[in-house]
C-alpha positions as CSV (number, residue, x, y, z in Angstrom):
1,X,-134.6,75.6,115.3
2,X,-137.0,72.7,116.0
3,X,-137.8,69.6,114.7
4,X,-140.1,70.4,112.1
5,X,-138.2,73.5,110.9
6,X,-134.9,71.6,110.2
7,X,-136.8,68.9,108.6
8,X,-138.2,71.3,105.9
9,X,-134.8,73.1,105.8
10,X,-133.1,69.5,105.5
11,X,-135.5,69.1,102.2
12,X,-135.6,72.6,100.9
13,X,-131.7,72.1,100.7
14,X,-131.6,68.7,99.0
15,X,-134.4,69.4,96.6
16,X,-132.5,72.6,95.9
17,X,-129.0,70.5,95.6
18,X,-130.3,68.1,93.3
19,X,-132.2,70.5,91.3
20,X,-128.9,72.4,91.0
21,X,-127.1,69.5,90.1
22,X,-129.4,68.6,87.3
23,X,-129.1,72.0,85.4
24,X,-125.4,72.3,86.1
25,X,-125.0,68.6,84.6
26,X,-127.3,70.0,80.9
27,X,-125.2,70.6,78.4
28,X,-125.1,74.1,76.8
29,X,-126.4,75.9,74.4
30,X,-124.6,78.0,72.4
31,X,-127.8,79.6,70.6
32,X,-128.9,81.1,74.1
33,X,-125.7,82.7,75.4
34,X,-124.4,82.1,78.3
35,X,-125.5,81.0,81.5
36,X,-126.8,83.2,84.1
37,X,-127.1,81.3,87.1
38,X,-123.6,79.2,88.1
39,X,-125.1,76.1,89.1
40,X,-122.6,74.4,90.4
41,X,-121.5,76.3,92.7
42,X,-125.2,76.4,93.6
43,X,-125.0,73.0,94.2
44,X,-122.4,72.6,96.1
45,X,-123.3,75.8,98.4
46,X,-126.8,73.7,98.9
47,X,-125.1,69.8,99.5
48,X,-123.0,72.1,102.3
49,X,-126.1,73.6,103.7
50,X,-127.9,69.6,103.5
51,X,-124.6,68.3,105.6
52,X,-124.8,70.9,108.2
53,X,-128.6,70.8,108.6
54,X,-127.8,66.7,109.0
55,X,-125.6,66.8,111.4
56,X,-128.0,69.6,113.6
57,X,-131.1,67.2,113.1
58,X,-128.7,64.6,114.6
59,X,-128.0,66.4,117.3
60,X,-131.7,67.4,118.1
61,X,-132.3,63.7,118.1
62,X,-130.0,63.3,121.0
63,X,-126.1,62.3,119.8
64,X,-123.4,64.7,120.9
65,X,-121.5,65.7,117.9
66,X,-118.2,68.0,117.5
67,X,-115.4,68.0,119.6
68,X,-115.2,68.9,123.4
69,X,-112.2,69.9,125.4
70,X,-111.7,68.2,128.3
């Protein structure tokens, strides 16, 4: 992916993560039922998605990450 792609990736996945977070954090409401969507998981399956877009838009910008063998 290029530059422009990870960066809209990057905030696709935070917007997402935080959005996520926000609804799991609500408290609930008995008079609805139950809750459809599990957002927390969600949100954690997005903050993972937001760290490993991270660490690929630092490597595009030129630091060696992960480990090599000698």
């Amino acid at each position: 992916m290029d530059m422009k792609v990870t960066l809209a990736a990057l905030a696709a996945a935070a917007g997402m993560a935080l959005f996520a977070g926000w609804r799991g954090a609500r408290p609930p409401d008995f008079r609805k039922g139950p809750r459809m969507v599990p957002w927390r998981p969600l949100m954690v399956a997005f903050a993972t998605a937001f760290l490993i877009l991270l660490v690929h838009l630092v490597n595009l910008l030129g630091v060696k990450t992960g480990q090599t063998i000698p």
